[in-house]
Structure formats: structure tokens, C-alpha cells
N, CA, C and O of each residue as an XYZ file, in Angstrom:
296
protein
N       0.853     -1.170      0.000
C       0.000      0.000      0.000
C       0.899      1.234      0.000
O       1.906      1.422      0.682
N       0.283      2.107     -0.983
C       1.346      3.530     -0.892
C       0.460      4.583     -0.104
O      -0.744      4.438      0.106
N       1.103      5.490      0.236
C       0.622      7.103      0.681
C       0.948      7.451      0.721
O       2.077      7.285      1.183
N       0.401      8.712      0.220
C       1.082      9.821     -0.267
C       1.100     10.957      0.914
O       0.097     11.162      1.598
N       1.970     11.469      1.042
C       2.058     12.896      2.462
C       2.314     13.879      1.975
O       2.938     13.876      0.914
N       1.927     15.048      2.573
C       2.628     16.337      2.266
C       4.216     16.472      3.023
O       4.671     16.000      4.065
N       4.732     17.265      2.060
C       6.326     17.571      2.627
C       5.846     18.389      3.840
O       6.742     18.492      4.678
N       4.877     18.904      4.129
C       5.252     19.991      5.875
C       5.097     18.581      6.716
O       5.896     18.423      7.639
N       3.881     17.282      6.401
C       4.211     16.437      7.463
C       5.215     15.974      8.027
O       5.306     15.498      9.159
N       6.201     16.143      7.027
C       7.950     15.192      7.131
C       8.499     16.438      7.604
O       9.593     16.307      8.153
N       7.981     17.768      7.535
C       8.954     18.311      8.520
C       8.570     18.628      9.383
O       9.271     19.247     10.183
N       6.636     18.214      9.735
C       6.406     18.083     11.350
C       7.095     17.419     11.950
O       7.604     17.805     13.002
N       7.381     15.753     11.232
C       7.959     14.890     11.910
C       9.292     15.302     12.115
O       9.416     15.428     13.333
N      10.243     15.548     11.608
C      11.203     16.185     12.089
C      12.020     17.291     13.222
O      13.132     17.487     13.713
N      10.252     17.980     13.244
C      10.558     19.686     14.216
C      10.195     18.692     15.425
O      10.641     18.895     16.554
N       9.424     17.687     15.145
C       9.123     17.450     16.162
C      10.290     16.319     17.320
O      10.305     16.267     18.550
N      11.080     15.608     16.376
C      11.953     14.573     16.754
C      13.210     15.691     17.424
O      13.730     15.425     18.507
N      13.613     16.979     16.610
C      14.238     17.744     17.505
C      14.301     18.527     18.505
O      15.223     19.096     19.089
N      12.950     18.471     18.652
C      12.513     18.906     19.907
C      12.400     18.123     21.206
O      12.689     18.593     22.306
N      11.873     16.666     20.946
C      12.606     15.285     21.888
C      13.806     15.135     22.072
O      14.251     14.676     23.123
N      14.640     15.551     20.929
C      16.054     15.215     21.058
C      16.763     16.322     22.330
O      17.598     16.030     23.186
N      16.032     17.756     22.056
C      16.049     18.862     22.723
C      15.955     18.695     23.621
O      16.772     19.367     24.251
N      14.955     17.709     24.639
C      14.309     17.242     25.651
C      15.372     16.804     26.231
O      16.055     17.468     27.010
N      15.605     15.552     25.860
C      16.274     14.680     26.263
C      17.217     15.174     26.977
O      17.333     14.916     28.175
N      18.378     16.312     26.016
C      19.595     16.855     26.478
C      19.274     17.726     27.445
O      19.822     17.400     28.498
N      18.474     18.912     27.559
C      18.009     19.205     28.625
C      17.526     18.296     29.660
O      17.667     18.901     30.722
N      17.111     17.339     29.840
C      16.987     16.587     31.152
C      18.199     16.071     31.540
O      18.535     16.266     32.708
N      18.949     15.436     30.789
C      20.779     15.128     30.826
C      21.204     16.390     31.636
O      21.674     16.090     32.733
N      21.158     17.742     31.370
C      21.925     18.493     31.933
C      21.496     19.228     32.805
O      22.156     20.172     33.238
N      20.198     18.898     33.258
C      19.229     19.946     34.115
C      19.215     18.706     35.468
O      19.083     19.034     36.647
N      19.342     17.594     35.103
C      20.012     15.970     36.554
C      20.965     16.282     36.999
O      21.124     16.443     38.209
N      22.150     16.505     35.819
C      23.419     16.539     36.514
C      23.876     17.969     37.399
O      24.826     18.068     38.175
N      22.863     19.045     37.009
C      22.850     20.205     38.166
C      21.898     19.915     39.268
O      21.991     20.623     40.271
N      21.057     19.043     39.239
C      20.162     18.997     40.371
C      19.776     20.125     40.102
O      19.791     20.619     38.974
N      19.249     20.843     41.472
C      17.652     21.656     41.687
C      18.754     22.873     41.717
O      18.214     23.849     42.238
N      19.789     23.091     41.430
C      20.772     24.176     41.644
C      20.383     25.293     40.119
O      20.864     26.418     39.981
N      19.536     24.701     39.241
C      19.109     25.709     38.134
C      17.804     25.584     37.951
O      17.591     24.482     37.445
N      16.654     26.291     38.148
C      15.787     26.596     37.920
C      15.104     26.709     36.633
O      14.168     26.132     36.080
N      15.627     27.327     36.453
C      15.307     28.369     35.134
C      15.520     26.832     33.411
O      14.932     26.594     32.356
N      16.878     26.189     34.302
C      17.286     24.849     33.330
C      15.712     23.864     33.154
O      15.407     23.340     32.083
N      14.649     23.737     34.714
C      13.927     22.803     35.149
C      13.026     23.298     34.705
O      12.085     22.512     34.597
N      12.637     25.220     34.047
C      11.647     25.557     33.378
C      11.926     25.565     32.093
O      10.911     25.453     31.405
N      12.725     25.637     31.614
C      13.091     25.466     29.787
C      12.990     24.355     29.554
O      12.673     24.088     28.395
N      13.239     23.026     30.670
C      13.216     22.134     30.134
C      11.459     21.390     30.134
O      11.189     20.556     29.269
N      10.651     21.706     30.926
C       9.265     21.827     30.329
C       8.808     22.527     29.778
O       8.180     22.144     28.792
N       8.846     23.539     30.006
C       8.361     24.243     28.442
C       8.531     23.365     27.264
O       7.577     23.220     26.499
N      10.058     22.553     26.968
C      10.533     22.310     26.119
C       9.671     20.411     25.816
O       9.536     19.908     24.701
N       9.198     19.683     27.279
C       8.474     18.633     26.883
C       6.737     19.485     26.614
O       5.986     18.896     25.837
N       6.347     20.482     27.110
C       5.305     20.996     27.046
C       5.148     20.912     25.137
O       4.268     20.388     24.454
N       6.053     21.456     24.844
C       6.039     21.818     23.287
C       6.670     20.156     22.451
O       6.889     20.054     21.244
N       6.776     19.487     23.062
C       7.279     18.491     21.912
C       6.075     17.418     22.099
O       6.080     16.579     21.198
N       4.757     17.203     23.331
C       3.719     16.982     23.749
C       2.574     17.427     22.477
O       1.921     16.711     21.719
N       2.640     18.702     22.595
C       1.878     19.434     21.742
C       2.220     18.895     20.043
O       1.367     18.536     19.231
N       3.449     18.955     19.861
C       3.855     18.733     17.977
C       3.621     16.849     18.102
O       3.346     16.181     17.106
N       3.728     16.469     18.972
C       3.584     15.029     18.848
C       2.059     14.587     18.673
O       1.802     13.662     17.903
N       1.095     15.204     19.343
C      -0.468     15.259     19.546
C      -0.310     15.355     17.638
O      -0.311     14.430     16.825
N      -0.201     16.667     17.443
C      -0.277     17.352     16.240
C      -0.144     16.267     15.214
O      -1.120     15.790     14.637
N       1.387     15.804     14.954
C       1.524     14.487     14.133
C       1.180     13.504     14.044
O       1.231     12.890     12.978
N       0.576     12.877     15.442
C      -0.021     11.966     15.923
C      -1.731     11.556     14.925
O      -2.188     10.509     14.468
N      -2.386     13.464     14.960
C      -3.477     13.552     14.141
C      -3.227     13.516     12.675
O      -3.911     12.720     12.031
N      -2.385     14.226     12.064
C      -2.302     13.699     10.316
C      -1.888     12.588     10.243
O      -2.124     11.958      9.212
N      -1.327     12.137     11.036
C      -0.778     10.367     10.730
C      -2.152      9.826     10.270
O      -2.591      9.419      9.194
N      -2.875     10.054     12.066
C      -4.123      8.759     11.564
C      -5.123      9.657     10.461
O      -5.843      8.750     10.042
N      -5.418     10.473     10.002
C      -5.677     11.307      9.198
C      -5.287     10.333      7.439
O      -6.072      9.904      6.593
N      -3.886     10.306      7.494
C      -3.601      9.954      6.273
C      -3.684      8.222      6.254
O      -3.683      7.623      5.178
N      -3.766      7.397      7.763
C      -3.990      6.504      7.935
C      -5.814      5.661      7.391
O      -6.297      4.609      6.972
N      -6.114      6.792      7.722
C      -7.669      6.822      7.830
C      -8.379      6.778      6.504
O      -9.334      6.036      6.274
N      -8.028      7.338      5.938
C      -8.667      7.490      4.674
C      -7.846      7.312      3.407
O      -7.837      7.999      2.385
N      -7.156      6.217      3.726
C      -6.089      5.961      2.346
C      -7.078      4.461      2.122
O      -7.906      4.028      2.924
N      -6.822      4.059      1.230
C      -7.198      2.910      0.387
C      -7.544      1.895      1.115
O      -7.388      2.406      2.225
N      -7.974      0.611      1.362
C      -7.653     -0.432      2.453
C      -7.350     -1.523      1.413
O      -8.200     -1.835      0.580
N      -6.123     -2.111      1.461
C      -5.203     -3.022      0.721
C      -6.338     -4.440      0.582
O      -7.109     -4.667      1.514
N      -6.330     -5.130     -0.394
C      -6.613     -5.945     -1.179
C      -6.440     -7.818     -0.335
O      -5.709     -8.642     -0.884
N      -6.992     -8.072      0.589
C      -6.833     -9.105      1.513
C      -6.137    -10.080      0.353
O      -5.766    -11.217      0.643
């Protein structure tokens, strides 16, 4: 079965994988200071706040393009 996507989906999926990746390293470096940065422990939700949100987002055109594509030939 093929489907077809728009190119902004592939670079939802993308904004969105660097923004986990974003995550990630911020939690790596916001542990190894402990509670000694604040400001590290609010950027770094903000930063799952926003990769929550683009994941929801992709999550919906996926099943979107999931949904209404063809259903393959048993």
C-alpha cells in the first residue's frame, strides 16, 4: 500500500523529533545540576510541554492519512 504525504508532514515529523532530542539533552543536563538551576527545570518543560503538543499534532495527520487511504486488497 502507498501514501502519499505532504512535505510539511515530514517536517512536522522532524521539528518534532528535535525537539525530543532537545528534551532529552536538557533533562541530561538539568540531573546533573540537580535543583541548583531553575530556570534549566523551566526550559526544560516548556521544552516537553512543546514536543507533547507537535507530537499530539503528528499523531493527528498520521491517523488522518492513515484513515482514509485505500484499504489493501486481503
Amino acid at each position: 500500500m502507498k501514501i502519499t504525504v505532504d512535505t510539511s508532514f515530514l517536517i512536522a515529523v522532524k521539528d518534532m523529533r528535535e525537539e525530543q532530542t532537545r528534551f532529552f539533552a536538557l533533562s541530561k543536563q538539568a540531573k546533573a545540576m540537580g535543583k541548583a538551576n531553575p530556570k534549566l527545570w523551566s526550559e526544560r518543560k516548556a521544552c516537553l510541554d512543546a514536543s507533547r503538543q507537535m507530537e499530539s499534532l503528528v499523531d493527528a495527520r498520521l491517523n488522518g492519512y492513515l484513515n482514509n487511504s485505500p484499504k489493501p486488497d486481503p
